[in-house]
DODO-484036 format. One record per atom (N, C-alpha, C): x, y, z. Coordinates in steps of 0.001 Angstrom, whole numbers, plus 500000, padded with zeros to 6 digits. Layout:
<rs>
XYZ...
</rs>
This chain:
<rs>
058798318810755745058294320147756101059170321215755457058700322401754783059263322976753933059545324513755313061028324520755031061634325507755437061257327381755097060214327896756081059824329236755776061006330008755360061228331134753833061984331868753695062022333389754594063518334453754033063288335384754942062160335956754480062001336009753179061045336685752097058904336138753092059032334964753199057720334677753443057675335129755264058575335233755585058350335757756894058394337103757527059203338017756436058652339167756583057410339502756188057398338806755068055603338881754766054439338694755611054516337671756550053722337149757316053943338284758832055034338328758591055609339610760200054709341184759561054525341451758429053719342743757819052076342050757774051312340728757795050062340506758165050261341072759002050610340033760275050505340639761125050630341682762207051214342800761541051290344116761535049975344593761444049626344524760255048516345127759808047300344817759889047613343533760600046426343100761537046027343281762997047517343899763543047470344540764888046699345529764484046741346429763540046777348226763538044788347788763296045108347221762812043462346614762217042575347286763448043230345920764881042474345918765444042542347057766689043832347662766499043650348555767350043321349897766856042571350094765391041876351123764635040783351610765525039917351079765531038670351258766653038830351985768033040171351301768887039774351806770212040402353088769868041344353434769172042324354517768707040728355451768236040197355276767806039009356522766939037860356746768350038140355337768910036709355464770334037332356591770785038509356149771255039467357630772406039595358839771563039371359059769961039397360226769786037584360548770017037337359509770176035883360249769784035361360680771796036070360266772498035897360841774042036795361931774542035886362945775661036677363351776288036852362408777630038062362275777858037933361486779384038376362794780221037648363089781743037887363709782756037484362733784151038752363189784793039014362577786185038206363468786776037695363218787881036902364029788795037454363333790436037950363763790862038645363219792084038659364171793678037947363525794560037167363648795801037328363176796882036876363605797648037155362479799305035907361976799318035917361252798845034072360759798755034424359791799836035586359645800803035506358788802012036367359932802724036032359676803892036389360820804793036157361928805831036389362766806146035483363766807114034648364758806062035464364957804985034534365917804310033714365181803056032969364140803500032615363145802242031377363788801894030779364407802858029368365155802323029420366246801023030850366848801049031305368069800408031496367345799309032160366378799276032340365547797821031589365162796996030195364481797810029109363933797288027905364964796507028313365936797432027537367239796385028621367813794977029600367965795315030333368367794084030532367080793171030520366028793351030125364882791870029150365154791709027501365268792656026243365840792038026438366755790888026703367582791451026784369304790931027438369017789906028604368635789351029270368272788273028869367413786913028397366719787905027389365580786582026532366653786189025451367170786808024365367956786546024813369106785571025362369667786217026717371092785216027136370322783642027626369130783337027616368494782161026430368433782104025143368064782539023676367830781565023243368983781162023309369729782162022803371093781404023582371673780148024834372153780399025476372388779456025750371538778316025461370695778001025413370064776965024016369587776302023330370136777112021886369801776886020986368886776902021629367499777552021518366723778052021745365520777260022984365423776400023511365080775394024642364158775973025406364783776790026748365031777516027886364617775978027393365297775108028294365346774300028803366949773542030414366954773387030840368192773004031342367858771449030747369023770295031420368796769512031247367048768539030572366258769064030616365008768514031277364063769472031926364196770571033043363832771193032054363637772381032108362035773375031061362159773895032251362258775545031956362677776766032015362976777860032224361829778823033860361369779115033723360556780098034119360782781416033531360474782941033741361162783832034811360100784699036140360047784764036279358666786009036214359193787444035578358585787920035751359396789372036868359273790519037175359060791088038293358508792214038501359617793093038702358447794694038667358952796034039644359198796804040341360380797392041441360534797618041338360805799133040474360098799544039920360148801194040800361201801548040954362237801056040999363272802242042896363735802533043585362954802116045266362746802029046097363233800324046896363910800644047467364805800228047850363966799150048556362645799856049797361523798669049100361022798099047508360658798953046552359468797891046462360689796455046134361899796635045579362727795634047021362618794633047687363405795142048829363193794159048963361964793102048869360743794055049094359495793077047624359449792349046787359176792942045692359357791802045541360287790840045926361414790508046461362413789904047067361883788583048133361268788958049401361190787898049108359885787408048160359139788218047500357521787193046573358501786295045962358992786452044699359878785760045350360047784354046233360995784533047103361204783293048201360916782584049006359742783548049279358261782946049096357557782510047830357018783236047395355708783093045867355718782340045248356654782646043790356815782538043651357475781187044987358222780958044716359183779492043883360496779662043998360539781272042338362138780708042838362899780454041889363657779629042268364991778838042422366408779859042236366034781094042044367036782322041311366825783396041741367335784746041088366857785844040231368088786683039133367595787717038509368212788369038890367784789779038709368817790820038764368795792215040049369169792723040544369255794080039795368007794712039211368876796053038799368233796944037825368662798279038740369377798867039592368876799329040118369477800840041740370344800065041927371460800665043158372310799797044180372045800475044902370974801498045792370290801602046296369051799890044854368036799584045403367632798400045768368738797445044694369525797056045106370705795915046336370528796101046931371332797011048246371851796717049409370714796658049073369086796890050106368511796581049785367841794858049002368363794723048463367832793537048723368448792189048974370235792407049643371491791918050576370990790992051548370179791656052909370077790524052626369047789830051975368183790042051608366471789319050795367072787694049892368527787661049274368883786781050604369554785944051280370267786565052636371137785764053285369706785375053584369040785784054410367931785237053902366660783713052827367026783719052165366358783450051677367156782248051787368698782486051034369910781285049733369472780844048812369007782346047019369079781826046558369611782919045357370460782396044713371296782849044142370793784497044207370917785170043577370418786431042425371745786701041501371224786873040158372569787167040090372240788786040561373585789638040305372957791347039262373421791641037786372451792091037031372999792801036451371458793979036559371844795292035743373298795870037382373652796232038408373096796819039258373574797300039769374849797834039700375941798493040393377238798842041008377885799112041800377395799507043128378062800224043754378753798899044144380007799161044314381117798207045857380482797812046633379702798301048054379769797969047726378627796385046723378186796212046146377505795248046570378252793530045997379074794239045874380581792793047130381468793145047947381267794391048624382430794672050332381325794370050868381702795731052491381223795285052463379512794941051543378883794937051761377378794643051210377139793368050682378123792646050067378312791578051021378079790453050108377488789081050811377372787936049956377172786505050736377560785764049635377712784742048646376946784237048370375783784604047491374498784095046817374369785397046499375235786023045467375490787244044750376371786891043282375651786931042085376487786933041244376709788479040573377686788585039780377606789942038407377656789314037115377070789732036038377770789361035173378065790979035947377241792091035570377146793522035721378588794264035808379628794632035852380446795688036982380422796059037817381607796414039321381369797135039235381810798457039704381658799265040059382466800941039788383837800533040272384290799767040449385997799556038674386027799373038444385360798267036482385897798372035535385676799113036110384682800145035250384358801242035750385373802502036680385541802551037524386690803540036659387869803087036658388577802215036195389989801391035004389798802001034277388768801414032513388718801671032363388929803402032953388527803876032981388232805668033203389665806065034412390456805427034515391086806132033467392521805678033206392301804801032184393613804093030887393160805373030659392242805613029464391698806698029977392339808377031118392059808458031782392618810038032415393707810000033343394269809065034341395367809490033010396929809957033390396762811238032586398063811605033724398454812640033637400141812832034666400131813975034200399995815275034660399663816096034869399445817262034322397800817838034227397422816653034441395644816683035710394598817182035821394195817593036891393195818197036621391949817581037461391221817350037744389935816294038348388655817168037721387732817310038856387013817459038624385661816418039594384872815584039252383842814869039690382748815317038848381768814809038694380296814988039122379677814036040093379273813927040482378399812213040672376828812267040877376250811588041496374930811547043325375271811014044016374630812039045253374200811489045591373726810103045552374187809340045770373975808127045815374964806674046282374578805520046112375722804688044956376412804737044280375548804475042445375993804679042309377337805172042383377269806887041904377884807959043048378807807873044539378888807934045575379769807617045337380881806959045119380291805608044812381267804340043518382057804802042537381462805049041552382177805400041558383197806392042152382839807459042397383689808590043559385442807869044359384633807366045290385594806709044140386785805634043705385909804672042708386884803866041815387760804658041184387151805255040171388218806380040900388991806908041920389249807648042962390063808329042975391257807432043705390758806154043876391595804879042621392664804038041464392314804813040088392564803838039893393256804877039858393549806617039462394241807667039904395125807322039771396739807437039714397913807467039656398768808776038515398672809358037895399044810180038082398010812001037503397089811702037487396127813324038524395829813320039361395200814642040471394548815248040668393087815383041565392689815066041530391184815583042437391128816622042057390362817740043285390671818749043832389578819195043278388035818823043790386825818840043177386209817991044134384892817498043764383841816289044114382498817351042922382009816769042916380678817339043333379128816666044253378612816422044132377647815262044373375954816121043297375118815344043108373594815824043269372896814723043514371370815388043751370473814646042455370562813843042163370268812362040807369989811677040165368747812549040448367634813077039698366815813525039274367249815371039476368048815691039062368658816996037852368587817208037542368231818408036173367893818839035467368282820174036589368325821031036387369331821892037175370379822165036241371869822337036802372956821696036414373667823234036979372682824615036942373907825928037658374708825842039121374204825604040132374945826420040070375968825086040001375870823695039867377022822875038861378170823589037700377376823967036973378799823514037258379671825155038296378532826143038098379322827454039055380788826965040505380676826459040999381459825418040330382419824809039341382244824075038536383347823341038262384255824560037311383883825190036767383998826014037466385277826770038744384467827295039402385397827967040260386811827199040302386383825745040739387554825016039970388663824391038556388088824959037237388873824124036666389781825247036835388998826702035469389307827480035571390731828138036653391137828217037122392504828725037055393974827686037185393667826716037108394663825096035461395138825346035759396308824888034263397345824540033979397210823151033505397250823273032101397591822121031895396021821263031632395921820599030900394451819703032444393675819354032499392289820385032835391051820618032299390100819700033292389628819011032936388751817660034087387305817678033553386180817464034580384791817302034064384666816165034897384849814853034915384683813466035241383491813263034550382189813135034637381112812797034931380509811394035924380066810707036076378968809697036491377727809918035662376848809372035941375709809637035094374791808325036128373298808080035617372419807062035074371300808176033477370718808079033914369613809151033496369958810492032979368863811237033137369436812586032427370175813055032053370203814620031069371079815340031870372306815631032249373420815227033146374508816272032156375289817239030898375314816469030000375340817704029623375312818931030038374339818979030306374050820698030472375271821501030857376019821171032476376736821977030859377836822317029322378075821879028480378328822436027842377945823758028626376565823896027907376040824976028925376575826443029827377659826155030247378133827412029350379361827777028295379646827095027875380850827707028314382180826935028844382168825767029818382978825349028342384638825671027200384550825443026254385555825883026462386291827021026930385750828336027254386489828849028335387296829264028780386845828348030661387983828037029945388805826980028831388999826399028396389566825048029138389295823788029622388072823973030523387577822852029483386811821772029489387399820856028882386751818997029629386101818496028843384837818181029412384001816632029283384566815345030720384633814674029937384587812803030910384022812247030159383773811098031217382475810130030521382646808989031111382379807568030053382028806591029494381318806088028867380716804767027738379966804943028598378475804385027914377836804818028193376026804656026751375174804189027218373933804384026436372938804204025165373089804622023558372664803952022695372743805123023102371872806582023055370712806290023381369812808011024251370962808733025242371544808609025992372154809250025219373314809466024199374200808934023752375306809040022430374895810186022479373661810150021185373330811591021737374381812584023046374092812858023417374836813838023489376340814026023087377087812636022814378352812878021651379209813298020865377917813968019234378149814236019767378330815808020890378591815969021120378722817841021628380485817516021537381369816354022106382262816376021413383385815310020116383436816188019525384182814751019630385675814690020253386345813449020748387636813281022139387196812789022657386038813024024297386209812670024248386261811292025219387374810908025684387940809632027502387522809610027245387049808000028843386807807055028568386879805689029538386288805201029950386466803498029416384838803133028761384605802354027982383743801921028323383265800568028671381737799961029079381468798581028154381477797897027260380617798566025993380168798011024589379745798601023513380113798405021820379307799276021396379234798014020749377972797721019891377963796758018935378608796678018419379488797788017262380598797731017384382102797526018698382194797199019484383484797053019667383881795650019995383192794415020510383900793274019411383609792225018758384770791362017756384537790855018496384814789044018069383438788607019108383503787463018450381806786847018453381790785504018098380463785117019040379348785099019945379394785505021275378435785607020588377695787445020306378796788163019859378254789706018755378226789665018039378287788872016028377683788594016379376509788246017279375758786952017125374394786790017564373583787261018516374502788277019222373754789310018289372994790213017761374091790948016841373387792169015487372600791298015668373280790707014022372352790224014255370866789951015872370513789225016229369274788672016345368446790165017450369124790920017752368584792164016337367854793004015675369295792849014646368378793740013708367448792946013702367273791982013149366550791292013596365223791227014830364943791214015758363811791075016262363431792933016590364419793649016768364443794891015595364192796195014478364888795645013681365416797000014427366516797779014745367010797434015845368287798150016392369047797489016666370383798573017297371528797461018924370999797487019013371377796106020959371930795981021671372710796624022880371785797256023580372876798728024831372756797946025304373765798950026932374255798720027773373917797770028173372769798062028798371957797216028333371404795461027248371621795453026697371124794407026361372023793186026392373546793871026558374527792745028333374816792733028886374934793412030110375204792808030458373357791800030281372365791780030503371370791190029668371738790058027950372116789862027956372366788926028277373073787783029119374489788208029499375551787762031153374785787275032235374314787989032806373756787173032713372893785825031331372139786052030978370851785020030476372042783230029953373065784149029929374058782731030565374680782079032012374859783441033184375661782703033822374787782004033947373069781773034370372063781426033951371909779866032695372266779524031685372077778328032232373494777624032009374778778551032023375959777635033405376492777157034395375408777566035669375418777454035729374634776430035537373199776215035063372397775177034666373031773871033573373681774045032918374035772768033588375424772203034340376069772719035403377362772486036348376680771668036628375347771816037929375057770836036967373516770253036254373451769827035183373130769181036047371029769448036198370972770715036163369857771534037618368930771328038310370069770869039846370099770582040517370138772037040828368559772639041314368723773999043057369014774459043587369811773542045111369976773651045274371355774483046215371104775483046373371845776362046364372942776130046963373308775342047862375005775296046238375719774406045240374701773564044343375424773328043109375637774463043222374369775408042278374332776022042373376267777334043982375902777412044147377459778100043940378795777808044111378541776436043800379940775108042143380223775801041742379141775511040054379283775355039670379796776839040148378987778072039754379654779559040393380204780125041173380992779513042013381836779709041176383025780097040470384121780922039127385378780547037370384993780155037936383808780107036487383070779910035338383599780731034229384152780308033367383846780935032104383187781003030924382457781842030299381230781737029140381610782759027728381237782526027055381223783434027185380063784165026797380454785877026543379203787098025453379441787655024825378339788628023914378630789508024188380115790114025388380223790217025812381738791034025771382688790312025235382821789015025165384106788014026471383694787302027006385080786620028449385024785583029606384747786558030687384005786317031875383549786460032807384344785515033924384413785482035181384693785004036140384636785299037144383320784522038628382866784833039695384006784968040029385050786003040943386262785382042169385365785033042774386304784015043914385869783049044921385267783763045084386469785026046395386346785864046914385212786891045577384598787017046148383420787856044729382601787831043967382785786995042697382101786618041987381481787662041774382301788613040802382052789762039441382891788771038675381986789324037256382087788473036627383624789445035894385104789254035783385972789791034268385846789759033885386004791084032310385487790674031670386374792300030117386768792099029496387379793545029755386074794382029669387225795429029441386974796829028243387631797579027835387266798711026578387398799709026573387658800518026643388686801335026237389176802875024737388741803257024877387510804685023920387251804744024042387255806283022524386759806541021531387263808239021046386249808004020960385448809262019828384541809648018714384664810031018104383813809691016531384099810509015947382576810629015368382781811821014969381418812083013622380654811654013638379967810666011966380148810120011719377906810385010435377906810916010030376878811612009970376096810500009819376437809070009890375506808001010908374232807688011918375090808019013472374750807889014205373972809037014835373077808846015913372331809762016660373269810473017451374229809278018592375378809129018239376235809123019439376858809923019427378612809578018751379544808293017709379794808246017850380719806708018986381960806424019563381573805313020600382890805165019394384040804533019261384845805171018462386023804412019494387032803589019372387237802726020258388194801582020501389760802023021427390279802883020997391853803046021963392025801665022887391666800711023233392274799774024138391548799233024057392186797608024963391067796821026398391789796914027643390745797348028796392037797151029220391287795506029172392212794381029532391817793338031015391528793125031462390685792432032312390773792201033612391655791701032887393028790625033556393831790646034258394997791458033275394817793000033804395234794061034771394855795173035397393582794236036033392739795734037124392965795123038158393317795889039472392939795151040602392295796097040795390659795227040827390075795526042333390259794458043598390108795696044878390324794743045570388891794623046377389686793733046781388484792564048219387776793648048255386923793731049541386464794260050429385449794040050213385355792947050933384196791942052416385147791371053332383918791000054810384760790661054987384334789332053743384777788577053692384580786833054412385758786529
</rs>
């Protein structure tokens, strides 16, 4: 047997070199030829309904905007999805596999703004774009904020603004209902900040999984029932009946519910309150615009049902995803992808969007809406008394850029 030289074995060590590169030519050109995006949800959990419409809405937001191609640029669109039931650490770690392990070029979500915000630094660390929607809690865009955070979801501050343009009248009395958490915090805080006119004279805050809400609303109750003139329990909540807290009678203290708009299933319950007025994100029967014609028409076409809550803000991200794409002509490197959605603006089911510069919360209308009870419907109808535009809300910046 003849003894291999060094000469024939470097030779044979450069085949097979160049027979590795061979074969890893292909997957190397597949991955340039994809975008990969994480899309990550509590698609298990208390808020799994909220999830299941924003993967809708998102997929759909890529068909349209791409024209039903789901390709940018030549570069075709991959979505991975993953479930962060609802926990702060699962999100985080799924997060940092995403853009570890998974390679995506940028992420979407997530549901609940407890993950957001542990999820915040995993995107800075990492320097890829994370797009948060539905998530809200304003500390998102505000002090937990960082530059590879996008919003295209609604913040506390625009749901606060919208609410309170619906309630601040004087000689109103306030009292709020929140969930223990950033969520309900922030929110409670923004509305405070947006009142002018009415009083708040107690805040109420519960665990998010609360279920019975006596001893809260005996509290309200007792902080409301003595005050003149229009008695109000300003409700936010993700989840959950807070409802209830009707079944003490609150009518005969002359005490009113208002809250703003949610899920249909959850809006069944606004058929116990017809006239109640708030600040509204979204009804699919509200914004007249061709982005929310092909919405509902597709939905119900593919669904049997209209498109709720969740499913236009998911689709409105899935477009800011494409029209971001095609701005840097499907060039997925960070620092251009920020250039490009940096002021961006994009049509949604909700009309025009715009990323402001300063902390790139997406600036988009809002809805003052009234119920009315119509026998057609499961739910509450939100009736439209007015659009509050966006250029009327001001919604401050609170980021330490």
């Amino acid at each position: 047997m003849t003894r291999p030289t060094r000469r024939s074995l470097l030779a044979a060590a450069a085949a097979a070199a160049a027979l590795a590169a061979m074969a890893a030519g292909p997957a190397v050109a597949q991955n340039k030829g994809e975008v990969k995006i994480a899309l990550i949800a509590s698609k298990t959990g208390p808020l799994e309904a909220y999830a299941k419409q924003t993967i809708t809405g998102f997929n759909l937001g890529l068909d349209y905007a791409t024209g039903g191609t789901m390709m940018v640029n030549g570069k075709k669109l991959v979505v991975i999805e993953k479930d962060d039931q609802g926990k702060p650490d699962v999100g985080k770690t799924l997060l940092a596999q995403a853009y570890a392990d998974d390679k995506v070029d940028l992420a979407v979500g997530p549901t609940a703004s407890p993950v957001a915000l542990a999820m915040l630094p995993v995107a800075e660390e990492y320097k890829k774009i994370l797009l948060v929607e539905p998530a809200v809690a304003d500390s998102i865009t505000g002090d937990k904020w960082n530059k590879y955070i996008f919003r295209t979801g609604r913040s506390s501050s625009q749901d606060a603004i919208a609410n309170a343009a619906a309630l601040d009248q004087a000689g109103t009395t306030i009292v709020t209902l929140a969930q223990d958490n950033a969520f309900g915090k922030d929110g409670v805080r923004a509305f405070k900040g947006a009142l002018k006119k009415a009083k708040i004279v107690h805040e109420e805050y519960l665990p998010a999984a609360t279920t019975d809400f006596t001893a809260a609303g005996q509290r309200i109750i007792d902080k409301l029932k003595d005050q003149p003139g229009k008695k109000v329990v300003w409700i936010i909540w993700a989840g959950g009946n807070p409802f209830k807290i009707a079944d003490m009678d609150l009518k005969r203290y002359g005490i009113e519910i208002a809250t703003g708009g949610n899920i249909l299933p959850a809006m069944v319950a606004y058929k116990q309150f017809p006239g109640m007025e708030g600040g509204l994100y979204y009804y699919f029967g509200i914004p007249k615009n061709k982005v929310n014609e092909w919405l509902v028409s597709r939905h119900y076409s593919q669904f049997k049902s209209p498109p709720d809550f969740f499913t236009a803000g998911g689709m409105a991200a899935g477009i800011a995803v494409v029209e971001a794409l095609k701005k840097t002509n499907g060039d997925t490197a960070t620092p251009k992808l920020i250039a490009a959605m940096e002021g961006m603006s994009f049509e949604t089911p909700k009309g025009k969007m715009t990323f402001r510069k300063e902390d790139h919360q997406a600036m988009q209308d809002m809805y003052h809406f009234k119920i009315k009870v119509d026998p057609a419907f499961a739910w509450g109808v939100p009736e439209l008394v007015r659009e509050i535009k966006a250029s009327e809300m001001d919604v401050p910046i609170q980021n330490k850029r």
